[in-house]
VEXSELUM-449062 format. One record per residue: residue number from 1; residue in one letter; y, x, z of N, C-alpha, C in turn. Coordinates in steps of 0.05 Angstrom, whole numbers, plus 5000, padded with zeros to 4 digits. Each point is the difference from the previous one (the first is absolute). Example, Ala and Ser with C-alpha at 12.3 -4.5 7.8 and 13.67 -1.06 7.14 Angstrom:
+-----+--------+------+------+------+------+------+------+------+------+------+
! num ! residu !  n.y !  n.x !  n.z ! ca.y ! ca.x ! ca.z !  c.y !  c.x !  c.z !
+-----+--------+------+------+------+------+------+------+------+------+------+
!   1 !      A ! 4886 ! 5264 ! 5156 ! 5024 ! 4982 ! 5000 ! 5024 ! 5018 ! 5000 !
!   2 !      S ! 5021 ! 4993 ! 4986 ! 5024 ! 5016 ! 5001 ! 5022 ! 4985 ! 5014 !
+-----+--------+------+------+------+------+------+------+------+------+------+
! end
This chain:
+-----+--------+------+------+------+------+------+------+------+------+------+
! num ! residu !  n.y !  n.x !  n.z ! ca.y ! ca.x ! ca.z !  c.y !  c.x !  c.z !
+-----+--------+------+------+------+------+------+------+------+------+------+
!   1 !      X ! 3371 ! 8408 ! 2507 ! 5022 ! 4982 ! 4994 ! 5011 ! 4988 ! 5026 !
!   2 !      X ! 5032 ! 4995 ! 4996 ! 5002 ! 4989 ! 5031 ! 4991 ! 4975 ! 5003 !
!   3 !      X ! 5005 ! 4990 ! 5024 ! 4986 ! 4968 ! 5005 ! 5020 ! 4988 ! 5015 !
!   4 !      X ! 4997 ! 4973 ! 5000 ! 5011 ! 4980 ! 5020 ! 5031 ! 4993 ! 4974 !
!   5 !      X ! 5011 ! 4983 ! 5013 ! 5030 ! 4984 ! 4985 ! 4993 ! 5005 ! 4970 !
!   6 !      X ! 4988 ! 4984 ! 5001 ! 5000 ! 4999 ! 4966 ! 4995 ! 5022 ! 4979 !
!   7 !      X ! 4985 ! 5017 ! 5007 ! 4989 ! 5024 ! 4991 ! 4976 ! 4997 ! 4999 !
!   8 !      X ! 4977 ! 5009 ! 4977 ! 4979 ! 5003 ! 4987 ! 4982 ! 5022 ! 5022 !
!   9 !      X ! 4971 ! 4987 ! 5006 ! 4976 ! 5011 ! 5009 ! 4985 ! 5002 ! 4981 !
!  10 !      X ! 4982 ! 5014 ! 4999 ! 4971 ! 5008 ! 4980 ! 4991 ! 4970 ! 4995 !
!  11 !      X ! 4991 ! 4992 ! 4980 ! 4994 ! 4968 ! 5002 ! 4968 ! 4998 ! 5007 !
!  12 !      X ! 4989 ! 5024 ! 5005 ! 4965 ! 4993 ! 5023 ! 5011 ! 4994 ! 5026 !
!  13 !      X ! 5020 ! 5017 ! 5005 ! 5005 ! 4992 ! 5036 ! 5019 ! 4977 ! 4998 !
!  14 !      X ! 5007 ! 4980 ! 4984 ! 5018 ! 4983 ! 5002 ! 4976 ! 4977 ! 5003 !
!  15 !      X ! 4982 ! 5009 ! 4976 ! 4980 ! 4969 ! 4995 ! 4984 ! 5006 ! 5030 !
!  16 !      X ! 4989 ! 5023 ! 5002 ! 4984 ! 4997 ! 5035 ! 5013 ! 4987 ! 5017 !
!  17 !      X ! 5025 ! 5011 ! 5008 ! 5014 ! 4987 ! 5019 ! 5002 ! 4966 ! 4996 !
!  18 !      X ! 4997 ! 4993 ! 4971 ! 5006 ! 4965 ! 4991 ! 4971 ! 4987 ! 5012 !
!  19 !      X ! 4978 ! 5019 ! 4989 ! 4976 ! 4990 ! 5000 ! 4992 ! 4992 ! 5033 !
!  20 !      X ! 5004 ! 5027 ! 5010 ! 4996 ! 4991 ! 5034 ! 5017 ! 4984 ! 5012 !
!  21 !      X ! 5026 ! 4995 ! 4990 ! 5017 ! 4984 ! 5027 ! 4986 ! 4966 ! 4981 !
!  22 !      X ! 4990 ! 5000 ! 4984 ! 4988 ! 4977 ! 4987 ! 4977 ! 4990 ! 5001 !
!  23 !      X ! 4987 ! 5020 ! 5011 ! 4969 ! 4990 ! 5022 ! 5021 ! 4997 ! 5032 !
!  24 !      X ! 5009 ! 5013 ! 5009 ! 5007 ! 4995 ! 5028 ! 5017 ! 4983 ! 5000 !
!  25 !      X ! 5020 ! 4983 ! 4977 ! 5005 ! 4977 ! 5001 ! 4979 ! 4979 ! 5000 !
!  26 !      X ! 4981 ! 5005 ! 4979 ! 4981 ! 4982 ! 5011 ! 4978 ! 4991 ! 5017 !
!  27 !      X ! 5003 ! 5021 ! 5009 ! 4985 ! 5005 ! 5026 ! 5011 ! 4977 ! 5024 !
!  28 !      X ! 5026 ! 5006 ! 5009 ! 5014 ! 4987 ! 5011 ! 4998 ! 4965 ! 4995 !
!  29 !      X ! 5013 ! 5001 ! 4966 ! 4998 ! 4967 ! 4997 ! 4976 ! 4982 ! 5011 !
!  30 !      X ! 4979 ! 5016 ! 4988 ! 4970 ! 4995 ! 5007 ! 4993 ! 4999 ! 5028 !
!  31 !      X ! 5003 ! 5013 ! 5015 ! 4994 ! 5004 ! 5030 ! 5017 ! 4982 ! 5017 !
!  32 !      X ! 5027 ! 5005 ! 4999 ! 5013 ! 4975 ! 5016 ! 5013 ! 4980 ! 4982 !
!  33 !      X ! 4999 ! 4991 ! 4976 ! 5012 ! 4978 ! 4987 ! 4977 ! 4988 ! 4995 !
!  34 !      X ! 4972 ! 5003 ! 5001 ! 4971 ! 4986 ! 4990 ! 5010 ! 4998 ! 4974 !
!  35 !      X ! 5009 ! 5010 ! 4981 ! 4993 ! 4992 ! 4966 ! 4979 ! 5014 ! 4998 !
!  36 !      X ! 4987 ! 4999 ! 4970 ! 4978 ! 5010 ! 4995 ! 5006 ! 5018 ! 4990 !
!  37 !      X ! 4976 ! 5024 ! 4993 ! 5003 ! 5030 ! 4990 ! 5009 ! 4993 ! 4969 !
!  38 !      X ! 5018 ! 4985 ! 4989 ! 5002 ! 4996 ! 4977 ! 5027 ! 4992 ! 5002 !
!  39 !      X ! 5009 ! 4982 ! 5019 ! 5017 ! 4991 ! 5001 ! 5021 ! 5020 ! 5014 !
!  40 !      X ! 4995 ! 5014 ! 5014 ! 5007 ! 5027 ! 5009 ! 5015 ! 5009 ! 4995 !
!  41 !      X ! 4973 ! 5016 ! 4977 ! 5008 ! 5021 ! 4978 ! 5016 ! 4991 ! 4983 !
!  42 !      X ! 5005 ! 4967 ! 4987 ! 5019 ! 5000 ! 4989 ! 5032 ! 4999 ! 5009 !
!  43 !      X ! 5001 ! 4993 ! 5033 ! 5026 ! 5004 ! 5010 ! 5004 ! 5028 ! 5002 !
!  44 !      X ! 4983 ! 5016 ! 5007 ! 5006 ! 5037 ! 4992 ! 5012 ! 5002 ! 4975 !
!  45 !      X ! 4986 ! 4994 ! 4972 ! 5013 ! 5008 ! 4976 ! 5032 ! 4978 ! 4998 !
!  46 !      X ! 4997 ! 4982 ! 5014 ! 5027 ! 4995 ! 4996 ! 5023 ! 5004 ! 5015 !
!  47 !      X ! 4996 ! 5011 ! 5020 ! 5010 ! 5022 ! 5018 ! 5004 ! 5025 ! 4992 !
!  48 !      X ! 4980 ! 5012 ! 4993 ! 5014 ! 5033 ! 4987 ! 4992 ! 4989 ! 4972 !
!  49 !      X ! 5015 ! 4998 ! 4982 ! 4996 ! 5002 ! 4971 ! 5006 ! 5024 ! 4995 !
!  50 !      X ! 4986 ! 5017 ! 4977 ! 4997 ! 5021 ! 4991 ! 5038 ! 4999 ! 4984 !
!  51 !      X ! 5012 ! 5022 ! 5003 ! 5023 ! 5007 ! 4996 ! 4999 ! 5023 ! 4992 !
!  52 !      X ! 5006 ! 4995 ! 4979 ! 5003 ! 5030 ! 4979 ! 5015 ! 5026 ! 5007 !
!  53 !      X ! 4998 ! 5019 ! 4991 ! 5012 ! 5018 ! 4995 ! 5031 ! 4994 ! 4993 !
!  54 !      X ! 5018 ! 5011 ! 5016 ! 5025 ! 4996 ! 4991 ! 5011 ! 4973 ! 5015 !
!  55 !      X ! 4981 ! 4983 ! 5014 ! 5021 ! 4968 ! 5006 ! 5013 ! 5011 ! 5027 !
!  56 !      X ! 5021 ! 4988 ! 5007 ! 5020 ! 5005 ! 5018 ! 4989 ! 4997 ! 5018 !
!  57 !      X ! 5001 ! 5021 ! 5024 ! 4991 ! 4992 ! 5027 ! 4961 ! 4991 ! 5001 !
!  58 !      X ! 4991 ! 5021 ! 4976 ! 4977 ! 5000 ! 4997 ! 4984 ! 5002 ! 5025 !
!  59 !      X ! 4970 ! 4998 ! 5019 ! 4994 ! 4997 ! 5026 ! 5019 ! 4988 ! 5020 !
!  60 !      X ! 5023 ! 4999 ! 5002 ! 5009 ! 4987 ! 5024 ! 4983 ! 4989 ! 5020 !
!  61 !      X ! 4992 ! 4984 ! 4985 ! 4977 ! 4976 ! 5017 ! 4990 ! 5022 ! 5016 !
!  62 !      X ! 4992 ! 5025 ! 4991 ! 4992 ! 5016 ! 5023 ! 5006 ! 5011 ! 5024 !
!  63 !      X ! 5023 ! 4987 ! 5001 ! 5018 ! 5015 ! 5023 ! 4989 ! 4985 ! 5029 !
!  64 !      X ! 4980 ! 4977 ! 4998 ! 4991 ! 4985 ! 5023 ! 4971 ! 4995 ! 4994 !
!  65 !      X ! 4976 ! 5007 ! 5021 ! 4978 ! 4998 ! 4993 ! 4992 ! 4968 ! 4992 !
!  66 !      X ! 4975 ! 4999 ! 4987 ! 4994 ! 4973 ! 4987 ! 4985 ! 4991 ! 5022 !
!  67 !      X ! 5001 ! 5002 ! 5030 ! 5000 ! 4990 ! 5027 ! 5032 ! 4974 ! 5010 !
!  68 !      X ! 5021 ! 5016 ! 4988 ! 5027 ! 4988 ! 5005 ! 5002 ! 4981 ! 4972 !
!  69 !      X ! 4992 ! 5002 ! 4980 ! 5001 ! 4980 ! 4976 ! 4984 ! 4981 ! 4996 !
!  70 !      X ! 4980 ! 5005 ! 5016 ! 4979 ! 4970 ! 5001 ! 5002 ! 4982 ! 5022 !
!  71 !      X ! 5013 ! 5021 ! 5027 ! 5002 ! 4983 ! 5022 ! 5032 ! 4975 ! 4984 !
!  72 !      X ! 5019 ! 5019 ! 4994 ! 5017 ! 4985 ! 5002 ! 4992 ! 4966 ! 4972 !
!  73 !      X ! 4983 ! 5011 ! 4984 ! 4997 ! 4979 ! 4984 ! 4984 ! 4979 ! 5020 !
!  74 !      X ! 4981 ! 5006 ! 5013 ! 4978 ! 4982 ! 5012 ! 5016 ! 4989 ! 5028 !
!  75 !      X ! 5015 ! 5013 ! 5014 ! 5016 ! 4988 ! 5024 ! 5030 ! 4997 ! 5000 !
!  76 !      X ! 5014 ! 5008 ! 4977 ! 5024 ! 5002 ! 5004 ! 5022 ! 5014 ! 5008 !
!  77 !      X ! 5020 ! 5007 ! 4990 ! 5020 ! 5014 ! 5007 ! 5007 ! 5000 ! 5037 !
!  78 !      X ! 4999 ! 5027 ! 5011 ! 5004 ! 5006 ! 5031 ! 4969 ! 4991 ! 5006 !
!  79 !      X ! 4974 ! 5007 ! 4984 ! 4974 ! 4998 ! 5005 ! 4996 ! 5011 ! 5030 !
!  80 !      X ! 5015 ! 5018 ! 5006 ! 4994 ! 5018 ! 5024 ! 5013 ! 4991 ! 5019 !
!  81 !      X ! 5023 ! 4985 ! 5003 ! 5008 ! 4993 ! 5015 ! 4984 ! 4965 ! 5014 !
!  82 !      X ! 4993 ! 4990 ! 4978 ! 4979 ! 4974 ! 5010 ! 4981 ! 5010 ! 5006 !
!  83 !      X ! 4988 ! 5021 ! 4985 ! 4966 ! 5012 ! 5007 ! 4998 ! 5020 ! 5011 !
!  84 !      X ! 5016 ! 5013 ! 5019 ! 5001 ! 5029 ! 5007 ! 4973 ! 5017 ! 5004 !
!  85 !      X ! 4979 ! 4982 ! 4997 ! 4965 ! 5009 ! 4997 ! 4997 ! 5015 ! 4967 !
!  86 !      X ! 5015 ! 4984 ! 4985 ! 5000 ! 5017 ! 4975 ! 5025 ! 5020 ! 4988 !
!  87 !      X ! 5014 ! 5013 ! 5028 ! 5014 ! 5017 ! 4992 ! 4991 ! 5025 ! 4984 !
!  88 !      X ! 4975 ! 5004 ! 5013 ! 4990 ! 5031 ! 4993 ! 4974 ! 4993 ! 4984 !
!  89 !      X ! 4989 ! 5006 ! 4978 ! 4981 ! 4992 ! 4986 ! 4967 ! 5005 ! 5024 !
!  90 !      X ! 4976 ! 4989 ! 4991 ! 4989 ! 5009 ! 5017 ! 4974 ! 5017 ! 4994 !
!  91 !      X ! 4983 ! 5008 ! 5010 ! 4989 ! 5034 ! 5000 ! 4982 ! 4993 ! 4974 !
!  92 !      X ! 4991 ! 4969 ! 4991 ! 4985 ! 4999 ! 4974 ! 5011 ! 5006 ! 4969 !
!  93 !      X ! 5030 ! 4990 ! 5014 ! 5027 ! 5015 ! 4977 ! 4996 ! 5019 ! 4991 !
!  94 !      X ! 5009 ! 5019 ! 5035 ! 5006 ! 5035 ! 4988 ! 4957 ! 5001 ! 4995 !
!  95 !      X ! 4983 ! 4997 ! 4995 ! 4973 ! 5007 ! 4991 ! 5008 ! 4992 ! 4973 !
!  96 !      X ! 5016 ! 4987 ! 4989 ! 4993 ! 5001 ! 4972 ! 4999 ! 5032 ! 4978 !
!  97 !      X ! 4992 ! 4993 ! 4993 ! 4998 ! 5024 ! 4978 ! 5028 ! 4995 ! 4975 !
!  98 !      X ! 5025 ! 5008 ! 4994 ! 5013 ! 5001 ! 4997 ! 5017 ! 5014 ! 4993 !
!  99 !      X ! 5016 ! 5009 ! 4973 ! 5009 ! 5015 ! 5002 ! 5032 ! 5004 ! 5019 !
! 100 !      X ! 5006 ! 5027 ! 5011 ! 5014 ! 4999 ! 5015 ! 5027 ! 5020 ! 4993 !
! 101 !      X ! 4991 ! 5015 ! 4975 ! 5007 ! 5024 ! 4990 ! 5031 ! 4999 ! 4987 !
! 102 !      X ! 5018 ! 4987 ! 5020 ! 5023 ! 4991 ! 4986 ! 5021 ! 5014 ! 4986 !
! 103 !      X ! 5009 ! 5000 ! 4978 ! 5018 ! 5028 ! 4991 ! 5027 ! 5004 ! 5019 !
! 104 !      X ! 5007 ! 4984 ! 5024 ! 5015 ! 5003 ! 5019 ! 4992 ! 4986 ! 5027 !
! 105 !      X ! 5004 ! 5011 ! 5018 ! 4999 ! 4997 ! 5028 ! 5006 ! 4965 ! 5012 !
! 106 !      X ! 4981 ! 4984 ! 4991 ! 5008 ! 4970 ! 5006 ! 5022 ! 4989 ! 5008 !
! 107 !      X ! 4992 ! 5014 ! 5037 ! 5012 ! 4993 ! 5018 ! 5025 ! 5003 ! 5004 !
! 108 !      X ! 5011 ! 5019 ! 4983 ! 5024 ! 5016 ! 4991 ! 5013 ! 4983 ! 4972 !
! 109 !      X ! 4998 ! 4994 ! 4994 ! 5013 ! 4987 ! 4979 ! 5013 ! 4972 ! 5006 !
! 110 !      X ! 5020 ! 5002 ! 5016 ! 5016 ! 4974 ! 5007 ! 5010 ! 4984 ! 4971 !
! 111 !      X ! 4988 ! 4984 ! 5010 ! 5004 ! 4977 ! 4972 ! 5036 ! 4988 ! 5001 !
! 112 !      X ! 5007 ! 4998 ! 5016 ! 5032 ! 5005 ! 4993 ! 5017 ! 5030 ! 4986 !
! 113 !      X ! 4984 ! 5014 ! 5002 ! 5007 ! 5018 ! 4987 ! 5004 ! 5007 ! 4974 !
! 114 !      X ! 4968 ! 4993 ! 4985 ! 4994 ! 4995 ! 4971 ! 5007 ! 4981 ! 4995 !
! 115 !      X ! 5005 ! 4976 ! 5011 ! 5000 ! 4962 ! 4991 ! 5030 ! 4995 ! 4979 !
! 116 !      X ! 5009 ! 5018 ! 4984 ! 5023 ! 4995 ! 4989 ! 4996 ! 4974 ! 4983 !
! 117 !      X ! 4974 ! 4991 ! 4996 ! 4994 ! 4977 ! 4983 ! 5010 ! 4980 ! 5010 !
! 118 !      X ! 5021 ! 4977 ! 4996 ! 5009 ! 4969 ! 5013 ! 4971 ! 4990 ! 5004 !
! 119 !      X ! 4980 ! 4992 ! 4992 ! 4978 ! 4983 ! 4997 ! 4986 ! 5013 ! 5017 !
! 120 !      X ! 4996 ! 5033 ! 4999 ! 4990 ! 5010 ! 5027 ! 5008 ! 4994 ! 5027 !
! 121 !      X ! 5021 ! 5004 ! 4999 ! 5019 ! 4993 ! 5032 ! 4984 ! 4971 ! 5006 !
! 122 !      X ! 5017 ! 4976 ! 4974 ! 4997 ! 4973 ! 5006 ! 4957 ! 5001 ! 5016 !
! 123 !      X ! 4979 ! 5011 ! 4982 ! 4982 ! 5000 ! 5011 ! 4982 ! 5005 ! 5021 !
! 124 !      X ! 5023 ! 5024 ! 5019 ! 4996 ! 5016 ! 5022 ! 5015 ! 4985 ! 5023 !
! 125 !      X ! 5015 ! 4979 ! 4994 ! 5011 ! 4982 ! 5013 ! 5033 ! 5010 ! 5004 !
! 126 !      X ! 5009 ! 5010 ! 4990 ! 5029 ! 5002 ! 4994 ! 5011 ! 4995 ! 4986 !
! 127 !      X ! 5026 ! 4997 ! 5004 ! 5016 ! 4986 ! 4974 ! 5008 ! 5008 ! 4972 !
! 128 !      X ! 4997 ! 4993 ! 4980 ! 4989 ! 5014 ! 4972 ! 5025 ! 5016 ! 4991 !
! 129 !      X ! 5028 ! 5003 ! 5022 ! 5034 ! 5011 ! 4993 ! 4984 ! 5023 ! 5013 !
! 130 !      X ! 4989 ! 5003 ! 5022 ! 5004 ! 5025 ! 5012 ! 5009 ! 4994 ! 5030 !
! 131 !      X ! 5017 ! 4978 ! 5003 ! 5019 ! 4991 ! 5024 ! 4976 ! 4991 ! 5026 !
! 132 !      X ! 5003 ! 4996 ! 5020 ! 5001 ! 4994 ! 5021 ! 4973 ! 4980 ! 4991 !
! 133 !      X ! 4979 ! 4991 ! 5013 ! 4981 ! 4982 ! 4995 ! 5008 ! 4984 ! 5019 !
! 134 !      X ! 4987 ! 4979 ! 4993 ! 5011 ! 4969 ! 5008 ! 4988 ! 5000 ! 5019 !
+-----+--------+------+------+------+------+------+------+------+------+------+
! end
């Protein structure tokens, strides 16, 4: 089946891919935010919520590892630019065990590309028209 923009993956490789970027989100929270292994794991499930078959712009969230979605929750938007120590995840990251098996090429999937969603844009930090960000 094809993949990426809103097109359907096998739903084992959809939930693996959910399951691992949802330990490696909490991995992160846990390691540099100090919450507890509970408290974590619940900012993971409320970070990737399981999204059915069929919802618009199903994985998106995948288009940026759960390295770039915890930093930016725990330090803030331009995390890299105040922390440039946490630009690049670090080597206890890439040791996680994780799945990595993405039905498209991550790094390749420019999120302006797929982002036709207003609420997407607005959340990626652009303006929810499409226009010029503030």
């Amino acid at each position: 089946m094809e993949q990426g923009r809103g097109r359907e993956w096998p739903e084992e490789g959809y939930r693996a891919c959910l399951e691992g970027e949802r330990r490696a989100y909490a991995w992160v929270v846990s390691a540099y935010g100090g919450r507890s292994e509970e408290e974590a794991w619940a900012a993971a499930l409320e970070w990737y919520p399981y999204e059915p078959p069929g919802t618009r712009n199903r994985g998106l969230v995948f288009h940026d590892e759960a390295w770039h979605w915890a930093m930016l929750e725990l330090k803030g938007r331009y995390y890299w630019a105040d922390h440039p120590e946490l630009l690049t995840p670090p080597a206890e990251y890439r040791a996680l065990e994780f799945t990595t098996d993405f039905p498209f090429p991550v790094s390749f999937v420019p999120h302006w590309l797929v982002a036709d969603d207003p609420a997407w844009r607005k959340h990626i930090g652009g303006p929810a028209d499409g226009g010029a960000a503030d």
